[in-house]
Each structure stands twice: as C-alpha cells, then as structure tokens.
MMTF fields as JSON, N, C-alpha, C and O atoms, coordinates in Angstrom:
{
  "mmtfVersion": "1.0.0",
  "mmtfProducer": "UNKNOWN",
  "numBonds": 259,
  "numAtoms": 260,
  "numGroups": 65,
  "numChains": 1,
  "numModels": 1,
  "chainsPerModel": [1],
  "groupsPerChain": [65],
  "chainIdList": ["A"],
  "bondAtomList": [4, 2, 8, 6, 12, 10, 16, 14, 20, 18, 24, 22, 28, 26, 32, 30, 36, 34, 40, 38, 44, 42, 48, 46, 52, 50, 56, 54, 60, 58, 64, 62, 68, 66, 72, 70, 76, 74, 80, 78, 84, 82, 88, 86, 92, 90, 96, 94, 100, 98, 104, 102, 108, 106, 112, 110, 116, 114, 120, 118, 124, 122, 128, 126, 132, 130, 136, 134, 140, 138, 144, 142, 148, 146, 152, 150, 156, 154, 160, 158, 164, 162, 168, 166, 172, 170, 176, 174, 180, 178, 184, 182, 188, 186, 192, 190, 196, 194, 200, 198, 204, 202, 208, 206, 212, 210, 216, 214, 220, 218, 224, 222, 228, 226, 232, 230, 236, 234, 240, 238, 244, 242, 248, 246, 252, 250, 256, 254],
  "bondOrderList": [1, 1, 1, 1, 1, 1, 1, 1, 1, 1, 1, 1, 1, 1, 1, 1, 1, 1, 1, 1, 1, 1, 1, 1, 1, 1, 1, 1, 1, 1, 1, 1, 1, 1, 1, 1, 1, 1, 1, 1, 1, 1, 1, 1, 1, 1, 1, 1, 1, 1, 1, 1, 1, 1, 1, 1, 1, 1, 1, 1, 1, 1, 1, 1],
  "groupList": [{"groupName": "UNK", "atomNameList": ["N", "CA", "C", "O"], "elementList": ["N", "C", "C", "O"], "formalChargeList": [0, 0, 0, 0], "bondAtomList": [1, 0, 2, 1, 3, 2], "bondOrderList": [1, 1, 2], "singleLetterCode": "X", "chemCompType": "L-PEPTIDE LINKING"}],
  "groupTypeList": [0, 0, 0, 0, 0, 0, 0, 0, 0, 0, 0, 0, 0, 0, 0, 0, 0, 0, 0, 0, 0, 0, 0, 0, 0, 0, 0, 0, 0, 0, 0, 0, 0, 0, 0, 0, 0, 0, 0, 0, 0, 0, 0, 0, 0, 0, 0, 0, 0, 0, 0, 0, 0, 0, 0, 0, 0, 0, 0, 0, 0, 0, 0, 0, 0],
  "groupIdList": [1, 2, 3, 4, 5, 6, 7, 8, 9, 10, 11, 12, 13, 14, 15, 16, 17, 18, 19, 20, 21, 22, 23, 24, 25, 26, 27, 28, 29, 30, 31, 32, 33, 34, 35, 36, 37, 38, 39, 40, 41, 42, 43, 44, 45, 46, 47, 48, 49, 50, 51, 52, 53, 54, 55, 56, 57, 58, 59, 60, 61, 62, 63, 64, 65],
  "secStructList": [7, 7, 6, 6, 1, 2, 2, 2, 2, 2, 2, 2, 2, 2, 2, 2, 2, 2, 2, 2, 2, 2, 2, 2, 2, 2, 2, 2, 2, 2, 7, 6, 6, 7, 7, 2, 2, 2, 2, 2, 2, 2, 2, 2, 2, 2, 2, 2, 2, 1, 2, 2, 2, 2, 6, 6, 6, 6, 7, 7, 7, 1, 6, 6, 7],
  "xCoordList": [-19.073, -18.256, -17.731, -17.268, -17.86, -17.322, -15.415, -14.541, -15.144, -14.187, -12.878, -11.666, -13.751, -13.039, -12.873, -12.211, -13.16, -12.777, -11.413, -10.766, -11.123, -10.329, -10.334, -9.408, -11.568, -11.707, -11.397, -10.884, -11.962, -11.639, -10.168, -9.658, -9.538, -7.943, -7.066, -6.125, -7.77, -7.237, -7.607, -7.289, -8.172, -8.69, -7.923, -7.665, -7.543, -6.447, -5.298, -4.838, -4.732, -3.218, -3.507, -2.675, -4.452, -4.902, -4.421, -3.478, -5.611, -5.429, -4.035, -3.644, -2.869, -1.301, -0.726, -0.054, -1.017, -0.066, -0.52, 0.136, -1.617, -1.985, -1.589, -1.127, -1.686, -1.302, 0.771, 1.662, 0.686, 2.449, 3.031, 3.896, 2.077, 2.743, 2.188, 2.659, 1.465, 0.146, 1.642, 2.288, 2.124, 3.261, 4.374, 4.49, 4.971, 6.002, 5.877, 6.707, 4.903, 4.57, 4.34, 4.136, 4.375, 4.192, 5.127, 5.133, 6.067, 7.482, 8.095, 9.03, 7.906, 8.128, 8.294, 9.129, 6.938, 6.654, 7.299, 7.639, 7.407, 8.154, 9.408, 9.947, 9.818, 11.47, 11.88, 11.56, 12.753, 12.523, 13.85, 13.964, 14.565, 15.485, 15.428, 16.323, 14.619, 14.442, 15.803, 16.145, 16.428, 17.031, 16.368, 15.224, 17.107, 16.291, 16.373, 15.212, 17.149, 16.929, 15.924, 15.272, 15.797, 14.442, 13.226, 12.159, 13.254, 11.939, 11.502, 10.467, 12.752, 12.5, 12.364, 11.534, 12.683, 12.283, 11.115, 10.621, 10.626, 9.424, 8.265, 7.423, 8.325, 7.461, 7.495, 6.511, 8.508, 8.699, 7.829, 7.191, 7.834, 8.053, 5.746, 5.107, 5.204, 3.764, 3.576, 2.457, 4.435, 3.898, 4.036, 3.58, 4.887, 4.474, 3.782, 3.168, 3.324, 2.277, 1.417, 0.769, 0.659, -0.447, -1.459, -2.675, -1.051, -1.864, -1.662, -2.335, -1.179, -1.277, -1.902, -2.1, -2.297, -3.566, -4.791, -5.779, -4.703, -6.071, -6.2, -7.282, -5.504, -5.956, -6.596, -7.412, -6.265, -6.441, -7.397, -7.297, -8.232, -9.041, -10.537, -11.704, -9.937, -10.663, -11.595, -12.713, -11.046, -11.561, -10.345, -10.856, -9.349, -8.696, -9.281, -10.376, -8.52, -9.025, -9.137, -8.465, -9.559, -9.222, -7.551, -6.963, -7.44, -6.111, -4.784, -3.637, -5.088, -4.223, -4.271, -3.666, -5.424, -5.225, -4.586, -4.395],
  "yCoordList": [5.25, 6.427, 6.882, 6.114, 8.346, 9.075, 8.611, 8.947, 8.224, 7.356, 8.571, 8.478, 9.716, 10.68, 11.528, 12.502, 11.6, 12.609, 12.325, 11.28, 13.793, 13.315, 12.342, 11.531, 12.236, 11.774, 9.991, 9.352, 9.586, 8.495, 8.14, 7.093, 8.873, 8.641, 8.845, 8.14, 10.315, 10.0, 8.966, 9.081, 7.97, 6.484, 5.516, 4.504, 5.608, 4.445, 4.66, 3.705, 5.662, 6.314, 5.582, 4.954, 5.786, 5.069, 3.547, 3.036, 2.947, 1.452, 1.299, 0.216, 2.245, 1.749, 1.672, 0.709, 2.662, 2.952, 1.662, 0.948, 1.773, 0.242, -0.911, -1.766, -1.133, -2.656, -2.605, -3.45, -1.457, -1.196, -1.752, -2.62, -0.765, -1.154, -2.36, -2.671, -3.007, -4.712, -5.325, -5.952, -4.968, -6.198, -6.003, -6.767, -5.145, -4.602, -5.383, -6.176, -5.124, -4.929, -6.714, -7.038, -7.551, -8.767, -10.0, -11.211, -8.807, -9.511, -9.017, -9.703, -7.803, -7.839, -8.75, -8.945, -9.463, -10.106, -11.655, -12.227, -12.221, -13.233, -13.331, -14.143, -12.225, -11.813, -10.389, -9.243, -10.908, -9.542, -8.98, -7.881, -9.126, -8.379, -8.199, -8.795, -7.422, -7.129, -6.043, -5.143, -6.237, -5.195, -3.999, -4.007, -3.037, -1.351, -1.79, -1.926, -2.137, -2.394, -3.157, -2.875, -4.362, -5.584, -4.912, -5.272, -3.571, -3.615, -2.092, -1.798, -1.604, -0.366, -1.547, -1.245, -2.068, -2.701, -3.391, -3.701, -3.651, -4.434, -3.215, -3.291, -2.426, -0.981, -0.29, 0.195, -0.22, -0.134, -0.88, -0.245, -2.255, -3.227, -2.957, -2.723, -3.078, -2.408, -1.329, -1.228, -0.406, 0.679, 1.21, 2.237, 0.041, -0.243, -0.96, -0.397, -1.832, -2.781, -2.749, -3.733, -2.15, -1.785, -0.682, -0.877, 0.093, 0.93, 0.065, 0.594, -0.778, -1.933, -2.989, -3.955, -2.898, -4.527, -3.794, -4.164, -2.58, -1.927, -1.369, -1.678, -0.714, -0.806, -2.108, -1.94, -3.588, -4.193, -4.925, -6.148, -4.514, -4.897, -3.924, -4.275, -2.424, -1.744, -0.806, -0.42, -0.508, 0.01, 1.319, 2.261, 1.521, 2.535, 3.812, 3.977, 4.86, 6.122, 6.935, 6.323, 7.819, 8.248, 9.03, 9.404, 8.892, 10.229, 9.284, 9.704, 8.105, 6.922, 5.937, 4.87, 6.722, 6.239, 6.933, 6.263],
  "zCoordList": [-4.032, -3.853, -5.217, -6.06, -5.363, -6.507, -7.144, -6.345, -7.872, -8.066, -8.241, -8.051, -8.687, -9.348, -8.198, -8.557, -7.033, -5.88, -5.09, -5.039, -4.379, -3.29, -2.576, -2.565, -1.724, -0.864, -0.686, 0.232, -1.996, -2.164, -2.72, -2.321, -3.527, -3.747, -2.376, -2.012, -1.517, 0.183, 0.889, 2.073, 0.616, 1.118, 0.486, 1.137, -0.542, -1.167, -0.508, 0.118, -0.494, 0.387, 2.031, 2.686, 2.288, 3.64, 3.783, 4.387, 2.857, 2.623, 2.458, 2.895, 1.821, 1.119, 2.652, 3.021, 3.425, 4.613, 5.797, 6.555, 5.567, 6.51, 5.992, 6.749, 4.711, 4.162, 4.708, 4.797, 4.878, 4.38, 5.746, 5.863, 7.203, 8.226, 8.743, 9.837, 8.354, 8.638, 8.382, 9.222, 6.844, 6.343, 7.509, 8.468, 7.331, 8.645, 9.83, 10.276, 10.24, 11.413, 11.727, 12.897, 10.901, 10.87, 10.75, 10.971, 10.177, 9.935, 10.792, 11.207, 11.375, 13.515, 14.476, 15.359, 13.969, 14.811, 14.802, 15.837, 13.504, 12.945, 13.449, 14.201, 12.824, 13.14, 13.843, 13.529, 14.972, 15.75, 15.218, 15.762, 14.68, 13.696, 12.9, 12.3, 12.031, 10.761, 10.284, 11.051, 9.085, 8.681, 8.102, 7.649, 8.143, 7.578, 6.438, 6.053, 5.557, 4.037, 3.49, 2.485, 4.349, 3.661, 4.115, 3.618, 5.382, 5.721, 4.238, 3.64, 4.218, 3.174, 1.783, 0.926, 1.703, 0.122, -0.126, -1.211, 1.28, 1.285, 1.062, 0.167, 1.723, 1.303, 0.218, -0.34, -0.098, -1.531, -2.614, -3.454, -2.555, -3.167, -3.138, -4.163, -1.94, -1.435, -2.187, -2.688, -2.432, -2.666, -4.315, -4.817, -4.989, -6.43, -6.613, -7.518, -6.487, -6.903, -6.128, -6.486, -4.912, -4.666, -5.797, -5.802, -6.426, -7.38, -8.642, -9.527, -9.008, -9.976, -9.596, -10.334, -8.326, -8.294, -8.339, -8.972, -7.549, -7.562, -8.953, -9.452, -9.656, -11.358, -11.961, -12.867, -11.489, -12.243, -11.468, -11.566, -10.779, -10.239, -10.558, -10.379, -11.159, -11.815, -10.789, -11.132, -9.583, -8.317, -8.191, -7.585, -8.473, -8.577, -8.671, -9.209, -8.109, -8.34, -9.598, -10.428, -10.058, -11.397, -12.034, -13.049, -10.547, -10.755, -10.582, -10.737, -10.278, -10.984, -12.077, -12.185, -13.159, -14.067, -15.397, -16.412]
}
C-alpha cells in the first residue's frame, strides 16, 4: 500500500481507535469500575505513543513523518 495516501493514514486512525477501545474495553472487563480519568489517560497515553511505535517500526504514514 501507497504509504503516502489517504487511505492508508485513514487506516492507521482506524488501527488507533481499535487498539484504544481493545485497551478500554479490557480493563472493563478486569475492573468494572473504571474511573473517567485513568480510562481518559490511558487513551491518551495510546494515542501518543501509538504514531511513535509505528514510526519506529518504519510502517508509518508519510504525513506523520
């Protein structure tokens, strides 16, 4: 896949929102009280360092580099 297209940077945003609610959604299940703050920091926390593993894995899109 073209590294430099939409389509594929709209596929990483994909992968972020699934990895985001997989984690969530897991610590749901663990703990059925999650606080709004640990679950917002934990997404947070996904959604910086997800485009920093995929940079450094060298599969990133172009328009995050």
């Amino acid at each position: 896949m073209d590294r430099d297209s939409t389509l594929y940077a709209l596929l990483h945003y994909a992968i972020l929102l699934v990895a985001i609610f997989a984690v969530l959604g897991g610590l749901e299940l663990v703990s059925e009280d999650v606080p709004f703050w640990l679950g917002l920091s934990i997404a947070v926390a996904i959604g910086i360092l997800y485009p920093s593993i995929v940079r450094g894995m060298g599969v990133a899109p172009e328009q995050w580099e």
